[in-house]
Every structure is written in structure tokens, then in C-alpha cells.
C-alpha positions in Angstrom: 6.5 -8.8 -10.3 7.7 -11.0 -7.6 6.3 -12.4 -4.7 3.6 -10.0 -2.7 3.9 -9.5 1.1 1.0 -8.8 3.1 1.8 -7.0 6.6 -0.5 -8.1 8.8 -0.5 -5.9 12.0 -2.9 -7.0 15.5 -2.3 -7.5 19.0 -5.1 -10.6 19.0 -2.8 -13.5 18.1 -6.0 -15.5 16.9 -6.8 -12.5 14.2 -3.0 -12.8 12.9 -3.1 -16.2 12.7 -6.7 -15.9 10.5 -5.6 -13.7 8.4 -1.9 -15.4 7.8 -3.9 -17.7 6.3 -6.5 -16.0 4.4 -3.3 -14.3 2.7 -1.4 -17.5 2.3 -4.9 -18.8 0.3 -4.8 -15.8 -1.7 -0.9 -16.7 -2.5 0.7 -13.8 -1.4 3.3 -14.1 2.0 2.1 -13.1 5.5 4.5 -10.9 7.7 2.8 -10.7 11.1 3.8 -7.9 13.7 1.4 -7.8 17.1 2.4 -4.3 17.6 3.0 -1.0 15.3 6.5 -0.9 16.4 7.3 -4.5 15.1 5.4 -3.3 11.8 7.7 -0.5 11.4 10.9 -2.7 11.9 9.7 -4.8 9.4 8.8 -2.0 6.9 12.4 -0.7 7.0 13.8 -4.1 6.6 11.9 -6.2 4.9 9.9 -5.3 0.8 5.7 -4.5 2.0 3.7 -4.3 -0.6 0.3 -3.8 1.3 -0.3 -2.9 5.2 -3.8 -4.5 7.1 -3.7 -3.3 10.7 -6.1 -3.0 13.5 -7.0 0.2 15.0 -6.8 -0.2 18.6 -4.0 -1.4 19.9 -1.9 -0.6 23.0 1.1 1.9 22.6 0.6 3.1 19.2 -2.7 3.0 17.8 -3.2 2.4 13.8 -3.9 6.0 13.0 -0.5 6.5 14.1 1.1 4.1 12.0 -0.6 4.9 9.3 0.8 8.2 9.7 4.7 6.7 10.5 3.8 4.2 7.2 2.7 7.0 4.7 6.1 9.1 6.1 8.4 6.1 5.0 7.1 4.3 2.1 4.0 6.6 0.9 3.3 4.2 -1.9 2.1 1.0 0.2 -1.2 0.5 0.4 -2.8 0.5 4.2 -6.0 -1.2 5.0 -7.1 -0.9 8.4 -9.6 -3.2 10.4 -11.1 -2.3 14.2 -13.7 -3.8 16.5 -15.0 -0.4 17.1 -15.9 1.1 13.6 -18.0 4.4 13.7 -18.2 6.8 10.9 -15.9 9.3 11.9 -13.3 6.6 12.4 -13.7 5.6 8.6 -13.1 9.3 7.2 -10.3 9.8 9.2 -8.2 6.6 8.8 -9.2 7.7 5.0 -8.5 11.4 5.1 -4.9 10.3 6.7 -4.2 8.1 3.3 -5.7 4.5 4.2 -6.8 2.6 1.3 -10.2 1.5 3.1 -11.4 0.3 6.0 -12.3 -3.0 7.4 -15.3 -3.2 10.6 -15.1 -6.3 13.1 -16.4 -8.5 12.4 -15.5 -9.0 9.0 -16.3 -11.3 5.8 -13.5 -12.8 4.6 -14.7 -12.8 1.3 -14.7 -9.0 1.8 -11.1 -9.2 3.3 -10.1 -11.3 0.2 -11.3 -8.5 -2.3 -9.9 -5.4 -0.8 -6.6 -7.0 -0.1 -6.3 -8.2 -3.9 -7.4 -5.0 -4.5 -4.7 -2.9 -2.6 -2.0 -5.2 -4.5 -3.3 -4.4 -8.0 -3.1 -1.1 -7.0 0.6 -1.2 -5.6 1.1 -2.6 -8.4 -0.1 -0.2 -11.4 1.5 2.8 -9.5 4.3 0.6 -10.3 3.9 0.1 -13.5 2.9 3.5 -13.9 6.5 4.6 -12.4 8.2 2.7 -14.8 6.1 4.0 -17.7 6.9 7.3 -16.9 10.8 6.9 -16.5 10.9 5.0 -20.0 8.7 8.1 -21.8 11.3 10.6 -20.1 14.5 8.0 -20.9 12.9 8.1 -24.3 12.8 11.9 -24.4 16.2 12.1 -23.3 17.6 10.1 -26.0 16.5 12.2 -29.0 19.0 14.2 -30.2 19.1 18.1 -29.1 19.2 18.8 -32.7 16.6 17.1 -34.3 14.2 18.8 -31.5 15.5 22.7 -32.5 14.9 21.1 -36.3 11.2 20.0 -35.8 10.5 23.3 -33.7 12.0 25.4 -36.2 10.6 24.2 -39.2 7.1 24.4 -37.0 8.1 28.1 -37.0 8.6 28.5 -41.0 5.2 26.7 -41.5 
């Protein structure tokens, strides 16, 4: 399937530069934005196959991008992490379509399994995609004849 890039997405240079690693250890590539509108530039120009941003951060928050995200490229995975996790937070950064949610501070054992996670699923929607345009290529191959000829002798039965 390619290489896997990891948008990473903070205003605190030291968290980027943490979790650039953490990715590059996991073997995927790190793209780094410190703000949402850098994130988005990079969506639109560059392949993302899974989004980790903070929550707070000045300008656009990471509600909002995960709104923005979802709007272009529904399909990427969006993990968010914040300093100030509450429960209310959590279902809402979930109800808008993030794949889960990260408190400060975190485990990076923990980070390591949900980003791993996000990609798997990235990539089986993928997978499942294809699947699904073979089976209809596949469907649209058979002759329109030999379809009328199975549902009519169905009818004779």
C-alpha cells in the first residue's frame, strides 16, 4: 500500500517533535503543521492517511479542523490529543467523526496503538473500496443475456 503519512498537528514545537519520532519508530512518515491552517494546506497537497492534532490551539481549534478534515477527505482517520480532556470534550470530538481521543499527558505506548490502529483502518476501507468496485466491474461484465437466461428459467422452474 505504499508509504503511510502521519499528520501531526500542535502549536508546542516540543510535542511535534515527540511525536515525529514516535511515528518515524512506528515506520510511517511525519508531516508536521503547528497550526490547522498549515494542516489543511498540506491535506490538499500532499496524500494523509491518518490526522493526530491537539485540541487547543490559537485560531482554529481542533474541533474545527476536524470538521474542515471530514468536509475534504472524509475517509482519513483523525485522532485528537488535548491538555484539557473532560468528558464532554471526548463525545464531541467523537460525535463530529474523530477516530478517538488522546488526554495529556499521554503513554506513548497508548499513542503507538491507536495510531497503528487508525492506519489499519484507513487502510481496510481501502481495501473494502476496491473490493466493492471489482464485485460491481464483475457484475458489469456478464453478459445482459445470460442474466434475462438465468432469471427466466428461475421463472419456468
Amino acid at each position: 500500500m505504499g508509504e503511510k503519512n502521519i499528520l501531526i498537528v500542535d502549536d508546542e514545537a516540543e510535542v511535534l517533535e515527540l511525536l515525529s519520532e514516535l511515528v518515524e519508530k512506528l515506520g510511517y512518515s511525519p508531516l508536521t503543521a503547528s497550526n490547522a491552517h498549515e494542516a489543511l494546506d498540506i491535506i490538499d497537497h500532499k496524500n494523509v492517511d491518518v490526522v493526530l492534532s491537539d485540541l487547543v490551539m490559537p485560531e482554529m481549534d481542533g474541533i474545527e479542523l476536524l470538521k474542515r478534515v471530514k468536509a475534504r477527505k472524509s475517509d482519513i482517520p483523525f485522532l485528537v490529543i488535548t491538555g484539557y480532556p473532560s468528558i464532554e470534550t471526548a463525545v464531541e470530538t467523537i460525535k463530529k467523526g474523530a477516530y478517538d481521543y488522546l488526554p495529556k499527558p499521554f503513554q506513548i505506548d497508548d499513542v503507538a496503538v491507536k495510531i497503528n490502529r487508525a492506519v489499519e483502518k484507513k487502510d481496510l476501507g481501502e481495501s473494502l473500496r476496491w473490493s466493492r468496485g471489482l464485485v460491481l466491474a464483475l457484475l458489469l461484465s456478464i453478459p445482459l443475456w445470460l442474466i434475462l437466461g438465468i432469471i427466466f428459467a428461475s421463472l419456468l422452474k
